[in-house]
C-alpha positions, 0 to 999 in steps of 0.5 A: 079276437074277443077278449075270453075272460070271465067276467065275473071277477072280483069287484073293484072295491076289492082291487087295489086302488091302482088298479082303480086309476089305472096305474096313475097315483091318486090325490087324497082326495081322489082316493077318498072318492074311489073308496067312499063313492066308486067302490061302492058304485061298481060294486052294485053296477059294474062298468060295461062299454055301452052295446058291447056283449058281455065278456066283451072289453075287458082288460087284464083285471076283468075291468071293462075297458073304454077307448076311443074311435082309434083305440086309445084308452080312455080313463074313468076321470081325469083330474089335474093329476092327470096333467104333467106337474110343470103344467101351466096355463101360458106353457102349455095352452097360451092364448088364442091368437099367440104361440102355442096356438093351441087355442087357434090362430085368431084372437077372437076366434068366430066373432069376427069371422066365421068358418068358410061353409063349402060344400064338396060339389061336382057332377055330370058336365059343367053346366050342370055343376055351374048351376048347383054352385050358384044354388049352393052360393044363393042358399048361404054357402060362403065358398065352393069346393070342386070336386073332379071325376076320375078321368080328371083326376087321373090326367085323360080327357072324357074321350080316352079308352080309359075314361069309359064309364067313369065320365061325370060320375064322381065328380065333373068333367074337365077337359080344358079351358073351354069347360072350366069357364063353362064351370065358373060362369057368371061367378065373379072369381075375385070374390069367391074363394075356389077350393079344387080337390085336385092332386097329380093334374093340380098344376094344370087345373090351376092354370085353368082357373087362373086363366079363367079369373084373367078372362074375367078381368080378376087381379090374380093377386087378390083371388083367394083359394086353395088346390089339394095338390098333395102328392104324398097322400097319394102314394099313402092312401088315395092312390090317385096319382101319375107320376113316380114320387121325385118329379110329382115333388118337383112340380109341387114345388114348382106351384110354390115358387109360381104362387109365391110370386104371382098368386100370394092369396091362394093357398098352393097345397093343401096337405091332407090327412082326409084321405089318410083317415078314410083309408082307416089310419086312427086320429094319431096317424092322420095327425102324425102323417100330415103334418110330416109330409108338411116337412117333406114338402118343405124340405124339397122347397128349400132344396130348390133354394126357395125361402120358408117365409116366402111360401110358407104362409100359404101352406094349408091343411085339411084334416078329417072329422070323425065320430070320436068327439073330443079325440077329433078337437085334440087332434086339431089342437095338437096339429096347431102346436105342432105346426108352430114348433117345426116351422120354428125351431126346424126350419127356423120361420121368422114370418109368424104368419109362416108358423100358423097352422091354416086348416080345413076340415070335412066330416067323415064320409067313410063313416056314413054308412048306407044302412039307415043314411039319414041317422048320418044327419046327426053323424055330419052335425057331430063332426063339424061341431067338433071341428068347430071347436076345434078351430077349423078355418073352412068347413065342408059337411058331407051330404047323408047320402055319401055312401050311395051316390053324389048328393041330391039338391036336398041332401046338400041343402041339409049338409049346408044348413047343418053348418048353419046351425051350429054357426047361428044357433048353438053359441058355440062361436060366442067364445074362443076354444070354450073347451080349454082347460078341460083335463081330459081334452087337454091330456088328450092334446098332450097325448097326440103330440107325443104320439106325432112326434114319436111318429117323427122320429122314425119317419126321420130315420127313414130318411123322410117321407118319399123315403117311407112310401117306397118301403110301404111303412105309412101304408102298412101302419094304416092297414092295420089300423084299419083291420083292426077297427074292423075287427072291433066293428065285426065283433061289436066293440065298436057299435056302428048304429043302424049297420051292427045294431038297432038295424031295420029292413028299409027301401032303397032311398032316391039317389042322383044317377048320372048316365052315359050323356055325359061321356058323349056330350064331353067327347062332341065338345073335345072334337069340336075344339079340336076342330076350331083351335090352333093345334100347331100352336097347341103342339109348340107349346107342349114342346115347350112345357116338355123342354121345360120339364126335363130341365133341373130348375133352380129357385128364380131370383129377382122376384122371378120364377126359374126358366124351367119352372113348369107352371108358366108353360103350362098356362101358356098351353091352357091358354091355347086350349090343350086339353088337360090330357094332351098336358098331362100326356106331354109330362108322361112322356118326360116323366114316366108313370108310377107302379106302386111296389107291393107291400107285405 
């Protein structure tokens, strides 16, 4: 509920200078000011959160109460008092390029090499995805980013009872093989970097693509990439997964132990807060919960006996940008220092490259309203320009049309030149993290790594994060968050232009449509490879990969991989044309399939 007090209460000048900064002890001179010149100031215009109606936002004292996005206050000023008193430059912030990181991880930051600019594009069949690619690559993007349909995502073919109606429509089709060097063609896989929004079939996608760069003569161990493959976020947020939580981890580490000793350039997770934020965890939570899942994958990697330094540079990160300007670069600073002392002193990382938090960032799509959808221009170049100076390595600018459909040629020409323009046009890439030093931002970084590993700390006592998800408690955490930003929303604390106020009646915009073609056209060429390839050896292979799947691995030695690592057998059944569902159908068999317990 609102906040009822009255507002009319007596004026700041009259209140005790604690109360003026917020229980903190003020310097003289910040005294000073606060009676000479803020006194004065609120008593002819008291402070109200902008929008808000009145009466709205008001804390105990009858002042008007700021916070961020996430609910987080937000003091008048911040000075250096607002900073611990041991807090010095090289402790607390460093270098660019050195340990904390807080800076980022490359000591020139974008002047030797900008962000990678992708775009998240997939639809209908994968002709039609290849030729958005190749416009995407001729328009200046530096980088794909592939986006699946459901049926994919969920392990069944386009042919499935289960697929109907969902074919195409959220993103491509990919069946098998046959479709991915379809997707891929006339692209030279050696020179682009390919990251794949894929999670439950990751492994299986991934064999795809590789079998795909080995038919184009490409040397596996100079592709670069990255596969979502984050299994956790699923069971916390997304809810797109196949498998229960222990065999889902083994086959992430089985991709570890894989990419380690055959792919060392292409990153083999990318572990998400993205869709944590989407389903309404605050900053401190998406921060909190990826990172931690970071040391739950870790853990089960070292479980198995593989080395941290072995895998552990190819760990990535993909975090959300939101609207909360500089909550959104604390957040990212924060991760950095964080990352960089768990690899350290928790798990004892002696390669420094194995401490180095690698991030890529995607603006926010939950907060692309369809209401007035081009006023999300200005949204998505708020977003990326705050992961930009927050250090982001790879960006993705969400298309203005979000909310509606996948984005038309023209809206994700605009969301590419968005990036553009920050990167050629703001200057903002002239200089390493230009916003250091900022009392405010700084306090805020402070703020979210205590918050983190507060986070930490129960998540420990739980007994880790699989631990967690099987009592509901991320889940819970995030569903109240996300009521409780609603609630704010539908009581106008938080202004949502265009959606709660400054609305107007508007037509409906142009949208792509995708029809049922897709479905047919995908389910003629599943019967027709069928009908060309070896289904004996297709069988001999899953029986294979089954075999392999209920075995107990064990980290392989002699630069080898176990014998019951599941990825070799796998791309030996990619390369005989098993389809993605027929793969995933073999591992449902072994494993099982995952009904999630209610949560109250």
């Amino acid at each position: 509920m609102a906040n009822k007090k009255s507002p009319s209460k007596p004026p700041v000048a009259e209140t005790p200078i604690a109360d003026v900064f917020e229980g903190r002890r003020p310097s003289a001179s910040e005294k000073a000011w606060a009676e000479n010149t803020l006194a004065p100031t609120l008593e002819k215009a008291p402070e109200k959160p902008i929008g808000a109606p009145s009466g709205v936002n008001l804390d105990e004292h009858g002042h008007a109460r700021f916070t961020t996005i996430s609910g987080v206050p937000v003091r008048r000023l911040y000075t250096e008092a607002d900073l611990p008193e041991d807090w010095r430059h090289d402790q607390y912030l460093g270098y660019p390029g050195q340990p904390p990181y807080a800076r980022g991880i490359h000591a020139t930051g974008y002047r030797g090499k900008l962000f990678t600019m992708r775009q998240f594009s997939g639809f209908a069949s994968p002709e039609e995805t290849n030729q958005r690619y190749k416009y995407l690559l001729e328009h200046g993007g530096s980088g794909l980013s592939v986006a699946f349909d459901l049926p994919t995502l969920m392990g069944y073919d386009s042919d499935h009872p289960a697929s109907e109606g969902e074919v195409g429509k959220c993103g491509v089709a990919i069946d098998s093989l046959e479709d991915m060097e379809i997707l891929f063609g006339g692209i030279d896989l050696e020179q682009t970097t390919v990251s794949m929004t894929i999670n439950s079939p990751a492994s299986v996608l991934w064999a795809m693509y590789l079998v795909v760069a080995e038919k184009q003569g490409a040397d596996w161990k100079k592709i670069s990439g990255t596969i979502q493959n984050d299994i956790l976020k699923e069971y916390i947020a997304q809810k797109e997964y196949i498998y229960p939580p222990a065999p889902s981890m083994r086959l992430v580490v089985d991709t570890f132990e894989f990419g380690s000793r055959f792919t060392p350039r292409f990153n083999t997770i990318s572990i998400s807060g993205y869709h944590i934020r989407e389903a309404g965890s605050t900053a401190l939570q998406e921060l909190a919960f990826t990172l931690y899942d970071g040391v739950e994958y870790v853990e089960w990697a070292r479980r198995r006996g593989l080395d941290v330094d072995e895998f552990g540079p190819r760990l990535s990160f993909f975090f959300n940008a939101h609207n909360d300007f500089f909550e959104e670069i604390a957040k990212y600073r924060a991760a950095r220092k964080i990352w960089y002392q768990v690899m350290k002193d928790r798990f004892g990382a002696k390669n420094e490259r194995t401490r180095l938090m690698r991030f890529h960032t995607q603006t926010a799509g939950v907060s692309l309203p369809a209401q007035q959808p081009m006023n999300n221009i200005a949204r998505v170049a708020l977003q990326a320009l705050a992961a930009v100076l927050g250090g982001t390595q790879s960006l993705h600018t969400d298309a203005y049309d979000e909310a509606l459909a996948l984005p038309t040629e023209e809206a994700a020409r605009i969301a590419l030149r968005t990036q553009q323009i920050i990167a050629y046009e703001s200057g903002v890439t002239q200089t390493v993290d230009p916003l250091g030093g900022s009392y405010f931002l700084e306090r805020l970084t402070l703020d979210m790594e205590k918050g983190a590993f507060d986070y930490f700390e129960k998540l420990d006592a739980m007994g880790g994060m699989v631990k967690a998800i099987e009592r509901g408690y991320p889940q819970k955490e995030i569903a109240e968050a996300s009521y409780q930003y609603q609630r704010a929303v539908e009581a106008r604390e938080k202004v949502i232009v265009g959606v709660n106020e400054f609305t107007i009646e508007e037509e409906s915009p142009h949208i792509l449509y995708i029809d049922e073609s897709v479905a047919r056209q995908q389910a003629a060429k599943l019967k027709a490879l069928r009908g060309r390839r070896s289904n004996e050896e297709v069988q001999r292979r899953l029986e294979a990969l089954k075999k392999a799947a209920a075995q107990n691995p064990k980290a392989g030695s002699n630069g080898n991989v176990s014998n019951a690592n599941t990825m070799p057998y796998i791309v030996d059944a990619v390369r005989a044309y098993a389809t993605v569902g027929e793969i995933c159908d073999a591992l449902r068999q072994v494993y099982g399939t995952y009904t999630e317990v209610s949560v109250t």
